[in-house]
C-alpha positions in Angstrom: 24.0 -13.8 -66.0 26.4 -15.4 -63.2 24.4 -12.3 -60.7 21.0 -14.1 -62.1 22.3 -17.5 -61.6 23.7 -17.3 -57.8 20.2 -15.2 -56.7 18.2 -17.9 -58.5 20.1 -20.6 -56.6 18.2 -23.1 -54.3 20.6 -22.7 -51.7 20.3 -18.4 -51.4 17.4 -18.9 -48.5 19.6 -21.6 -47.2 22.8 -19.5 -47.3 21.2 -16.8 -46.3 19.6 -17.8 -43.1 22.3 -19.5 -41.7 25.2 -16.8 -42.3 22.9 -14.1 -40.6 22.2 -16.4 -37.9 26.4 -17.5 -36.6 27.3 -13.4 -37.3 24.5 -11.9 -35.6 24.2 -15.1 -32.7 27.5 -15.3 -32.4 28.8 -11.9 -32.7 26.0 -11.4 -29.5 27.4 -14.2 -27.8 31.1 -13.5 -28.6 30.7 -9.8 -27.1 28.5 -10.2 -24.2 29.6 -13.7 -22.7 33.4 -13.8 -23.7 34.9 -10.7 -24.6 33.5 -7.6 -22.0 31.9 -10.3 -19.9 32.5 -8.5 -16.9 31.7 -5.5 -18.1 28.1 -6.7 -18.6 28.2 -8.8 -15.6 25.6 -6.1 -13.9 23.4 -6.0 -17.1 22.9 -10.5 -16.2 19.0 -11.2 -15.9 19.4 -14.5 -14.3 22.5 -14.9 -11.8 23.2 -18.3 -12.8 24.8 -18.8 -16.9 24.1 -21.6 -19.3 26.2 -24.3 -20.2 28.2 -25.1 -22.4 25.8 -28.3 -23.6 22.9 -25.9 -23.7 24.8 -23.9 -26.7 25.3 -26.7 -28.4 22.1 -28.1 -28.2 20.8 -24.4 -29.1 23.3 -24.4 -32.1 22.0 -27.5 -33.4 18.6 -27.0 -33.3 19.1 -23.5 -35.1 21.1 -24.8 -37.6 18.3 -27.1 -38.5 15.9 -24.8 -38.1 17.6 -22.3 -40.6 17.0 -25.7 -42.7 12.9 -25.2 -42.6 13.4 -21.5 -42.9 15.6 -21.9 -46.4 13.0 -24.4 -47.8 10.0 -22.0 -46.8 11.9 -19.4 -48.4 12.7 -21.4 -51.4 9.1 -22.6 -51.9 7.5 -19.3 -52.0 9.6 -17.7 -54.2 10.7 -20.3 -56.4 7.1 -21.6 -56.7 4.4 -20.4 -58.9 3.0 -19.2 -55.3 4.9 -15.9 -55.4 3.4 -14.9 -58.6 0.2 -14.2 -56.6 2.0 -12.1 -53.8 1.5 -8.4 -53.6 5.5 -7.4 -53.4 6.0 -4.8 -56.3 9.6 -4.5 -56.9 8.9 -1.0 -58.5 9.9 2.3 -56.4 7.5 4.3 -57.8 4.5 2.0 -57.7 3.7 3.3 -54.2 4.7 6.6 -52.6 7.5 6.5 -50.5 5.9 6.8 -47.5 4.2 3.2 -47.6 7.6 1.7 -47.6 8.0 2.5 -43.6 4.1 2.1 -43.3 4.1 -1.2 -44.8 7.0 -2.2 -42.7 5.0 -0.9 -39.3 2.0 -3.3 -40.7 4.1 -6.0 -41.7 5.8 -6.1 -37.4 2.2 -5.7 -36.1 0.4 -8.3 -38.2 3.8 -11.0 -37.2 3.6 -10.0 -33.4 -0.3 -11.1 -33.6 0.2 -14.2 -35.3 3.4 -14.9 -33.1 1.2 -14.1 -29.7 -1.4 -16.3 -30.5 0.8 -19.1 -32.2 3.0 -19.0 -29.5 0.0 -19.1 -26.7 -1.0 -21.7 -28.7 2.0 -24.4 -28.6 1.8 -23.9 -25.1 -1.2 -25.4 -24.4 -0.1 -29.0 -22.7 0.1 -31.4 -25.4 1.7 -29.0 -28.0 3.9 -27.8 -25.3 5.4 -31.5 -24.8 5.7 -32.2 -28.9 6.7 -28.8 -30.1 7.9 -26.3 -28.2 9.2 -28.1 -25.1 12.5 -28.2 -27.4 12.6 -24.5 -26.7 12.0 -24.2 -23.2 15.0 -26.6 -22.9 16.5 -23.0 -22.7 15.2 -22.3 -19.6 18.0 -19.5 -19.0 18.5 -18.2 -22.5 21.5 -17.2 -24.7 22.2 -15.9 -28.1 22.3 -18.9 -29.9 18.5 -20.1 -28.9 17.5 -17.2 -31.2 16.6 -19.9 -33.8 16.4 -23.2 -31.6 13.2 -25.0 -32.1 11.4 -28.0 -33.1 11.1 -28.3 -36.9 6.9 -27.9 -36.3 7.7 -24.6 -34.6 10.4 -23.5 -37.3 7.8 -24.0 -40.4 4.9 -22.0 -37.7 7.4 -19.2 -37.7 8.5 -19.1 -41.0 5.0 -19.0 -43.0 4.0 -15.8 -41.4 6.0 -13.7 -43.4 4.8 -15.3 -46.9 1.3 -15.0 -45.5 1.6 -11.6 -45.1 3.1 -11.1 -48.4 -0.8 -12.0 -49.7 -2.5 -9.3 -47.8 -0.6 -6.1 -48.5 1.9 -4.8 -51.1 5.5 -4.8 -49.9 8.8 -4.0 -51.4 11.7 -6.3 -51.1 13.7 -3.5 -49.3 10.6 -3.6 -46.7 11.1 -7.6 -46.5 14.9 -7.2 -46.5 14.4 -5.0 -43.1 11.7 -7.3 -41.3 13.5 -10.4 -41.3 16.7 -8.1 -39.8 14.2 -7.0 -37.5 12.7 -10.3 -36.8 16.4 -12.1 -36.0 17.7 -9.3 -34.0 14.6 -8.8 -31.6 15.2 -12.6 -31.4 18.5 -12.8 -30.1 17.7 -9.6 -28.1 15.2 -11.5 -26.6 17.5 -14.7 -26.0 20.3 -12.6 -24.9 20.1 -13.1 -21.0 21.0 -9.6 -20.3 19.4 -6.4 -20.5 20.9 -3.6 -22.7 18.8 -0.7 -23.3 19.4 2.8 -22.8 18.9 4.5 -19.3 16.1 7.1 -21.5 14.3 3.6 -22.2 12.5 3.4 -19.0 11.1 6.2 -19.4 10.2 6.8 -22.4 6.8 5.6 -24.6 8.6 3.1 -25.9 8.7 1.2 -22.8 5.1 1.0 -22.0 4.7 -0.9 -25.8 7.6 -3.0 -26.9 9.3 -5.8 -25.5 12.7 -6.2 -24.4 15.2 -9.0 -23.2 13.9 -9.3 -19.9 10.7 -9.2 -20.8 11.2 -12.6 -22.7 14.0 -14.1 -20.4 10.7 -14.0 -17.7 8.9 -16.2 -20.5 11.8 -18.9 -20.2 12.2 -18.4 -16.4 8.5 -18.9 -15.5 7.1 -21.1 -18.3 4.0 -18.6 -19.3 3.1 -15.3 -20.2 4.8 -12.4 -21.9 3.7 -14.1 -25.2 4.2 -10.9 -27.9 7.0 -10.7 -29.8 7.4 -7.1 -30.6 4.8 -5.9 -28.2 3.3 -5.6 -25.3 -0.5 -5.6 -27.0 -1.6 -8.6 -26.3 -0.6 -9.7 -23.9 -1.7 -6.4 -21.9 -5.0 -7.1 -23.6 -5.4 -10.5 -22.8 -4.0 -10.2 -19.3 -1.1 -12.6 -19.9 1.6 -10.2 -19.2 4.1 -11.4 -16.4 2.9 -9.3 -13.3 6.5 -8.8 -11.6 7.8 -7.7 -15.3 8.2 -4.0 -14.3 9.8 -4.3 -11.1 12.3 -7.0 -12.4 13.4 -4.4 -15.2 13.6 -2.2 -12.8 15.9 -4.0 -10.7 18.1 -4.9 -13.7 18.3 -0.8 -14.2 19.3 -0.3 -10.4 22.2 -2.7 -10.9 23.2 -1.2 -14.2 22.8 2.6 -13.3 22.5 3.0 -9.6 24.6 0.9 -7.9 27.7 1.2 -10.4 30.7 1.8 -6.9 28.8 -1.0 -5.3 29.1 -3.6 -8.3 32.9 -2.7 -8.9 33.7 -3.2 -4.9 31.4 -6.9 -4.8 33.3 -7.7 -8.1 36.5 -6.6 -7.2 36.3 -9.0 -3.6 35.1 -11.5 -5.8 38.3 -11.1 -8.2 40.1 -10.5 -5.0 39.2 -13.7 -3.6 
């Protein structure tokens, strides 16, 4: 009963949001830009770093964004609302394999909603009212994973819900997205550039999006719209043309030019 009571609680979305956002922000931010800071000093995307006003203002606006988020959350499932959903919280109702399927669906539905929400708020007058809060991050950390006008926090949060109406998912499946969701967010906010050396190569690269990919959002203002992907905006030519060769560059420094970094950054210590 005292399990039923604590899940039932008003506050679980609240709770919820928030504690996944300071461990997985600030877990990001605590091992990239304090503790092996130099050691990812050659992964940096822009050479300057953020302040320390812009993570406050970035914590601030997350935190009350994790607000709108918890009361979303709370509405739907609290509500009569969710009695109309399609989650089944039966294994056996579906086969097994329509739990991974349903998550694949679940990313490519959000990452079309999110390009053309996002291209939408930054049109000129819903670029000053709502998402000019955002852009305040112009180079990016960890903690602007959830930092946005409350407008843009309810825009991001109904997508999930939404989705919930047009095909049957399992709270497991749910569970996953919104893991998936945060962390490609403060991937994307991390200002440096961690994948694999393989990455580049691989078909992976030519279809998902990565930190740089989004740090060129904040940098230049437009384009690189997706989320997830690369679709749309490769489809509706909004892609970043010097994306490519800026990764690439950020894979020289990391992987190339590893005896050079350690001599520049040991004159620098030096000095």
């Amino acid at each position: 009963m005292e399990t039923q009571a604590f899940y039932f609680s008003p506050y679980v979305p609240l709770i919820s949001n928030l504690v996944r956002y300071l461990i997985f922000a600030g877990l990001a931010f605590l091992i990239v830009y304090k503790l092996f800071s130099n050691e990812f000093y050659k992964n940096k995307i822009q050479s300057r770093f953020a302040q320390k006003k812009d993570f406050l203002r970035e914590i601030k606006h997350s935190i009350l964004s994790t607000l709108v988020f918890g009361i979303i959350g709370f509405g739907f499932i609290y509500s009569s609302l969710g009695e109309y959903s399609q989650i089944y919280a039966t294994m056996s109702d579906f086969p097994l394999w329509w739990l991974p399927v349903s998550g694949f669906l679940v990313l490519v539905i959000q990452d079309t909603y999110f390009y053309w929400m996002h291209k939408t708020i930054h049109s000129p007058k819903l670029f000053k009212r709502i998402h000019r809060i955002h852009h305040q991050s112009i180079n990016p950390s960890p903690w602007a994973a959830y930092s946005f006008h409350f407008v843009e926090a309810i825009l991001e949060a109904v997508i999930i819900p939404i989705t919930l109406f047009i095909i049957p998912v399992h709270p497991f499946v749910i569970l996953a997205v919104t893991f998936i969701s945060f962390w490609f967010s403060v991937y994307g906010h991390l200002g440096f550039e961690i994948t694999p050396k393989w990455f580049r190569s691989s078909f992976l690269f030519e279809i998902m999006n990565t930190s740089v990919y989004h740090n060129l959002h904040h940098a230049k203002f437009k384009g690189n719209y997706g989320l997830y992907f690369r679709f749309w905006d490769r489809i509706m030519n909004t892609e970043n043309p010097d994306y490519v060769k800026e990764f690439d560059r950020i894979q020289e420094n990391r992987f190339e030019k590893n005896v050079s970094y350690i001599l520049n950054l040991d004159s620098i210590h030096q000095k």
